[in-house]
C-alpha positions, 0 to 999 in steps of 0.5 A: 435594546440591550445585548442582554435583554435581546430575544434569540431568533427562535425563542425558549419555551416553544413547543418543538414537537409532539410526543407520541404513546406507544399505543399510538406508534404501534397503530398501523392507520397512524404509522405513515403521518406519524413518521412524517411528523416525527421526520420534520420535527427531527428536521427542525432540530437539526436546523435549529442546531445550525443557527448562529450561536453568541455568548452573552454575560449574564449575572446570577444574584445568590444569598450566602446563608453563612455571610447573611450577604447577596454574592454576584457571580457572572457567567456566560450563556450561550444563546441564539443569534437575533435574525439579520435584516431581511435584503429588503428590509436591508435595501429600504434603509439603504435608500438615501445612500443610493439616492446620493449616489445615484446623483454623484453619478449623475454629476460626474456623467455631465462632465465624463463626455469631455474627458475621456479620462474622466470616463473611463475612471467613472466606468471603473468605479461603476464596475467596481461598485457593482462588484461590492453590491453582489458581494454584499447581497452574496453575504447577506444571503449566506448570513440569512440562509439557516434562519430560512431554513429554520423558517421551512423546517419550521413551517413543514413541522406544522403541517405534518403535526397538524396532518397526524392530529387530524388522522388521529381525530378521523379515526377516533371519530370515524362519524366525522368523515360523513362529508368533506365539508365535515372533516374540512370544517375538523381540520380547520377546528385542529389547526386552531388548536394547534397554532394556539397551543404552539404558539400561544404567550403560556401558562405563568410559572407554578409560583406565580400561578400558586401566589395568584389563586391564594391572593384571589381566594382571599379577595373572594372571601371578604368580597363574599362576607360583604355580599352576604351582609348586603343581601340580607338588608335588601332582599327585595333590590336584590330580587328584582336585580336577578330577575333583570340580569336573568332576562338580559343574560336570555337576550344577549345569548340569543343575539350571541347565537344569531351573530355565531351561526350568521359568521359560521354560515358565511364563513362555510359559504365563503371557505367552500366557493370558487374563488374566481371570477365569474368569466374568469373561469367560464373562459377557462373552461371554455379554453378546455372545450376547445383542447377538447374540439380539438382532440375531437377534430384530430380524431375525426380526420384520421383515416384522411392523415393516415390513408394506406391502411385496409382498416381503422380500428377505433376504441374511444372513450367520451371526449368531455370533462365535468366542469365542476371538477375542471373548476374544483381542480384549479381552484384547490391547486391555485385559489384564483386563476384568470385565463391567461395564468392557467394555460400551461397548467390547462394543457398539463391537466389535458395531457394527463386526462386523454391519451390518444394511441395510434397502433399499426398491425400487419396481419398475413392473410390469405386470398383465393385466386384461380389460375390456369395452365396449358400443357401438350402430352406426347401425342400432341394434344392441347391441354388446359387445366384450371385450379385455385390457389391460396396467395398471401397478402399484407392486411394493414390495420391501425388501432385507434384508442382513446383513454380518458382518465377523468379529472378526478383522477389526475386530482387523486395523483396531483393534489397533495392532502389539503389540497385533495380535502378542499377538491372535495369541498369544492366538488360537493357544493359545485364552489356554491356556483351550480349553475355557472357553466349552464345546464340547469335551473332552481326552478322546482315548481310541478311540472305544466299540466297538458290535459287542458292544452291544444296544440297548433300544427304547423308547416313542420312535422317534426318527431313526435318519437323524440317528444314520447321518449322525453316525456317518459323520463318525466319525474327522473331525479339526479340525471341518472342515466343521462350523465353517466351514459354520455360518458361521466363518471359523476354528476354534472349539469345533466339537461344537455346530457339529457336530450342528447340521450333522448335524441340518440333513443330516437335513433340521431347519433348527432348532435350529442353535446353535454354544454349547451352553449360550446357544443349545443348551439354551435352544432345547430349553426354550423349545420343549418338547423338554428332559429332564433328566439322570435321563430314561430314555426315550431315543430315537437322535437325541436331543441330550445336553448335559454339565456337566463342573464342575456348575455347571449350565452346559452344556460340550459335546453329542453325538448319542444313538445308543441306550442299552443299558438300562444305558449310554448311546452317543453320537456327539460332535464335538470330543472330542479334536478328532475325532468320536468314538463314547462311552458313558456311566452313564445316572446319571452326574452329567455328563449334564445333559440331553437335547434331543429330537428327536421 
């Protein structure tokens, strides 16, 4: 290509910034992602201003009215720079020069070991070399750095208009922000528009816009008169034409239709999933568990690790997180994690939610002590008195508190805007997964009539107040207050939430675990109270774990109320979102075992 006809690194005609009304600037709710927008366009001026500048002859062809003759005049136009060779576009085509020396090199090192002479001028050349490449990268990375910086300012121009655009739409239509899949679905709708409009190939200029819709009104008039003409030699042809198009246009719309909603649809899906594995992000959440424990176990042993005071103050707030918010946090801040990636930002996360403060008081207080004195008078007479005295003392006390500032609120501080809507998205549909971390079932079928059923009892009583109270919260819809009285500020996977809630109503501080497999089962076999899948001797009260897939992991719990000999009957929060009374084969492969309650 031509000196002349090269394209400058940031072509003409782009659209550089918004223009903003007065009206607009004098709206309050406007005022902060209009300065930002107006800041980062200021930005790409100024570093568009830094880009290299050449001049280049151009020729300017001008009609003379008083000589009837063409004149050409040169002059020279200043104009951008073309954007150097990337290092690695730079280091592909500097490849076969490297191979061949590279193998020079190799040549001269077969040699060097017999002449030292050799060697140490191959070492100065190697040297000398390396000095040249530093050099040369050193001055490419100088020459590249205002088209990088273009390239940023451009990009934060972008996303600060694309931000104002979208506060401005929310508040002319405020019944958008129904939900945050609604106003990520506008965001991504304004993006669209924007990019297009901003980057888009334009309009043709007014002259060729004009000489093109009078060509096309000509050709529209004689095509016109000719249709006319064959229209009323073949009427009857051109009837059933119509009639066929007309059903054709029907079909293709609905098939049209269809295709829209099914892309719409998986797009929805896919653009408000968790992007993760699977066991990808269990373990992670699993890895979370154990900080937690942990913490837990920190707690527990205290008066142990700090054994010379009178008396241990605690204020705690619940150890747990919701899952789901735990996922939708990582998922906005990293799209996808694996385990292994997410440590450090796992132990940031847990930091900021649990604060654990341990406080020394020393309180002055004062104990009665009695005391005795002898005296002989002038006579010679004994004498004892005794009385009582108030001694001080020190009191030492240490307050224990426990903060837990939740996820969602290290997300409203961490995530910026974007990343802050997607939370939303991903916390609203629970990343389409809601079952992944256990806790739950689809099934939403009515609850097991009891009335025809004759319950066996065996060698063990069990608590049949546990099953009473479970029973009663039959037909609760939500989890409320299951979830919230564990300790959650929003909606998890309630069912173990839910029976710990009952088994603490029937007077048992422990166990108390909102994840059945982490928490749940591993309590009942740390304390002796686990029986597998195939036991028989059921008693009511009992806890039942289900592993759905088989994978030996705990997915949801209920209460036993009794077994028929045959069946057994459960009362199971979150199945369906509600509390519900189910039965089940005393066989069935998804009973994975029993916690027992006596």
């Amino acid at each position: 290509m031509s000196k002349k006809r090269q394209k400058p690194f940031r072509p003409a005609g782009k659209v550089s910034r918004l223009a903003f009304t007065d009206e607009e600037r004098a709206d309050v709710t406007l005022e902060k992602p209009l300065k930002k927008a107006e800041k980062t366009a200021d930005k790409l001026e100024k570093s568009h201003e830094k880009i290299p500048k050449k001049k280049i002859i151009v020729t300017e062809r001008t009609l003379n009215t008083s000589t009837g003759k063409n004149e050409v005049r040169l002059y020279f136009e200043e104009t951008d720079k073309p954007k150097p060779p990337s290092k690695l576009a730079h280091g592909i085509k500097s490849v076969p020069q490297k191979e061949l020396l590279a193998q020079v090199h190799k040549e001269i090192r077969k040699s060097e070991q017999d002449n030292v002479g050799v060697e140490a001028a191959h070492k100065t050349e190697e040297g000398a070399e390396f000095v040249t490449r530093r050099l040369q990268s050193a001055y490419r990375s100088h020459k590249l750095n205002p088209y990088l910086q273009l390239s940023k300012a451009e990009k934060s121009t972008v996303k600060a208009e694309i931000n104002y655009l979208y506060r401005k739409r929310m508040k002319d239509s405020p019944q958008l922000t129904s939900n945050p899949i609604s106003r990520w679905q506008q965001k991504q709708m304004i993006k669209k528009e924007y990019l297009a409009a901003r980057y888009g190939n334009g309009a043709k200029t007014s002259q060729q816009a004009a000489s093109g819709t009078k060509k096309a009104a000509a050709t529209v008039a004689e095509t016109a008169d000719k249709l006319i003409q064959y229209i009323g030699s073949h009427r009857k042809v051109v009837f059933m034409l119509l009639a066929i198009s007309a059903v054709i246009v029907v079909l293709m719309s609905t098939v049209s239709s269809c295709s829209l909603m099914l892309q719409g649809g998986l797009n929805s899906i896919i653009s408000t999933s968790y992007t993760s594995e699977d066991p990808d992000i269990v373990a992670t959440d699993n890895n979370y568990i154990a900080l937690e424990n942990a913490l837990q176990q920190r707690i527990d042993n205290i008066e142990s690790e700090y054994p010379d005071y009178d008396e241990y103050r605690y204020d705690l707030d619940t150890i747990g997180h919701n899952p789901h918010e735990l996922a939708a946090y990582l998922t906005a801040l990293l799209q996808t994690y694996k385990p292994n990636e997410v440590q450090s930002e796992l132990k940031r996360i847990f930091d900021s939610q649990y604060k654990l403060t341990l406080t020394p008081v020393v309180e002055v207080r004062y104990r009665t002590e009695t005391r005795t004195d002898t005296w002989t008078d002038a006579e010679g007479n004994r004498h004892r008195d005794t009385y009582t005295v108030q001694v001080p003392y020190n009191y030492y006390i240490l307050n224990v508190k426990l903060d837990n500032f939740t996820v969602t609120a290290i997300a409203n501080r961490q995530l910026n805007n974007e990343q802050l809507e997607m939370y939303s998205v991903y916390l609203e549909t629970r990343g389409n997964k809601p079952f992944i971390f256990g806790g739950g079932t689809n099934n939403s079928a009515p609850s097991t009539d009891l009335s025809g059923v004759r319950f066996q009892n065996g060698t063990r009583l069990g608590n049949q107040n546990i099953v009473n109270i479970a029973k009663e919260q039959v037909g609760n819809v939500g989890g409320q207050p299951f979830w919230s009285w564990y300790g959650f500020s929003s909606r998890v996977e309630w069912c173990a939430c839910f029976v710990s809630w009952c088994l603490n109503q029937a007077g048992y501080s422990d166990p108390k675990f909102a994840a059945c497999n982490s928490q749940g089962v591993p309590w009942f076999r740390n304390h002796g109270q686990w029986a597998n899948g195939n036991y028989k001797d059921l008693a009511p009260g009992d806890v039942i774990f289900f592993d759905w897939e088989g994978d030996g992991s705990a997915d949801h719990v209920g209460i036993v109320i009794g077994t028929d000999g045959k069946r057994v009957y459960t009362v199971e929060g979150n199945s369906g979102d509600s509390c519900r009374i189910r039965d089940y084969d005393l066989n069935s492969k998804v009973i994975m075992g029993y916690g027992l309650m006596n």
